[in-house]
N, C-alpha and C positions, 0 to 999 in steps of 0.2 A: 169502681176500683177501690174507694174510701173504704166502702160498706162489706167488700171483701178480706181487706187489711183487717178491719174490726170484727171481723167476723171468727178470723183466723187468732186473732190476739185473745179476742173472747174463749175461745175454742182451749187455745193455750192455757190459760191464766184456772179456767175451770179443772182441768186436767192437774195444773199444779196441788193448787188448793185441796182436790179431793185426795190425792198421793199422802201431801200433808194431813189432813184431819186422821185423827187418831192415833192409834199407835200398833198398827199394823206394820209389819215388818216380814216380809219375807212371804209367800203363798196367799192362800186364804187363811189359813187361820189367823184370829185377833189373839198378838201378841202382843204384854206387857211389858215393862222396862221396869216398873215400878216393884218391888218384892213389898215391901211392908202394905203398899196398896191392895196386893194382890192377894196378901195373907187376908187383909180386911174384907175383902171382896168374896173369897172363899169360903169365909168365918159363915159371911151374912147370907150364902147359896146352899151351903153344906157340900162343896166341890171340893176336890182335892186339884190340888198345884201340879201344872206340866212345868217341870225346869227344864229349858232345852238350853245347854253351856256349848255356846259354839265361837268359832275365833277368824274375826276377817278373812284372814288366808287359811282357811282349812277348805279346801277340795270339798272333803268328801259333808262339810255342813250346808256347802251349796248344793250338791247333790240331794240331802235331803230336802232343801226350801225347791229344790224344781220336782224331785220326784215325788215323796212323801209328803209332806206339809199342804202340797197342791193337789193332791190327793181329794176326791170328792166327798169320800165315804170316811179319811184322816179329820177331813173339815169339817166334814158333820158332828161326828164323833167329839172333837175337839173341843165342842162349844157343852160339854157336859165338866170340862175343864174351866180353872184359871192357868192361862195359857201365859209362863214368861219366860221371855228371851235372855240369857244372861249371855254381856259378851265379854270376853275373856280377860281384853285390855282395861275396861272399865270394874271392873266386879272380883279384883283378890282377895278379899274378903270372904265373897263366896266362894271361890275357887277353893280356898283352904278349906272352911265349912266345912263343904259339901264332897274338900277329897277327889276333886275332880283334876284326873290326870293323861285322857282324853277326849279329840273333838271327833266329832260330838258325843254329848254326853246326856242321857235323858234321865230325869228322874222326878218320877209320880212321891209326891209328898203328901202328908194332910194339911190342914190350913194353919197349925201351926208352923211349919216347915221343917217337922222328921220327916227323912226320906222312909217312903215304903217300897220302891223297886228302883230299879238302876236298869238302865241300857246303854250300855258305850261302845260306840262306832257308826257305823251306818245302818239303819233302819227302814227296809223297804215300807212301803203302805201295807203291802198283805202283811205283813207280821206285826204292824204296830195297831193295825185296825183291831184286829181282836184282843190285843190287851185293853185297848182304851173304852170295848165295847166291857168286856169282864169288871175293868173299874167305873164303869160310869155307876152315879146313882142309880138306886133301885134294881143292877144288874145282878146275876146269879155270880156270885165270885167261885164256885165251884169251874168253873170258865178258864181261871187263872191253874187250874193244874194241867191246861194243855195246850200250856206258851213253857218249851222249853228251854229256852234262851233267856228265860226270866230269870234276874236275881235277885235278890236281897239285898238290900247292904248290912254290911258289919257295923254293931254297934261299936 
């Protein structure tokens, strides 16, 4: 009976811990929290920054963490990224920045952190996969003229 208790608490306490390590947040993909980490981390890959600006209560940002982001072919894709989470309560600063006026809000940077495209609202997997396949390293960005939902932001 002891060795089943311990068995069960074991069982627990492992499951916490691995929840805990890192800084996953939401799906598979590995999202950061950190930006300036994250600029240094891109610098040192030659990746360019996912910003995903999303807000506790927004609906449609959980819908992307259960549809998209867990996405198999979004999570693959994703790790040619530095992938960070910005949340909305935490982060005015960037909110202003970045001009972000809704959730969700995505946008592909370089590793200094100019934005190069913007997408806001909900973003299925089929349509974010091939933008993120267009922008990954080494891809054909001729790619990127047959994502028509793509924009630019304004300088």
């Amino acid at each position: 009976m002891r060795n089943r208790h311990l068995f069960w608490i074991t069982l627990f306490l492992v499951g916490v811990l691995g929840y805990m390590h890192g800084e996953h947040i939401g799906g598979d993909v590995h999202w950061r929290s950190n930006l300036a980490a994250a600029q240094k981390e891109a610098v040192g890959s030659g990746r360019y920054l996912l910003l995903d600006f999303s807000a506790p209560d927004c609906g449609w940002c959980a819908k992307m963490d259960a549809d998209t982001f867990s996405d198999p072919n979004v999570v693959r894709l994703s790790q040619h990224f530095v992938c960070v989470r910005v949340d909305s309560e935490e982060n005015q600063a960037l909110i202003a920045r970045y001009r972000v006026m809704a959730y969700p809000t995505l946008i592909v940077a370089d590793a200094a952190g100019h934005p190069l495209y913007r997408l806001e609202g909900y973003v299925p997997p089929e349509k974010l996969a091939p933008l993120l396949k267009a922008l990954a390293p080494h891809s054909d960005r001729h790619l990127l003229e047959n994502i028509p939902f793509l924009s630019k932001p304004s300088k």
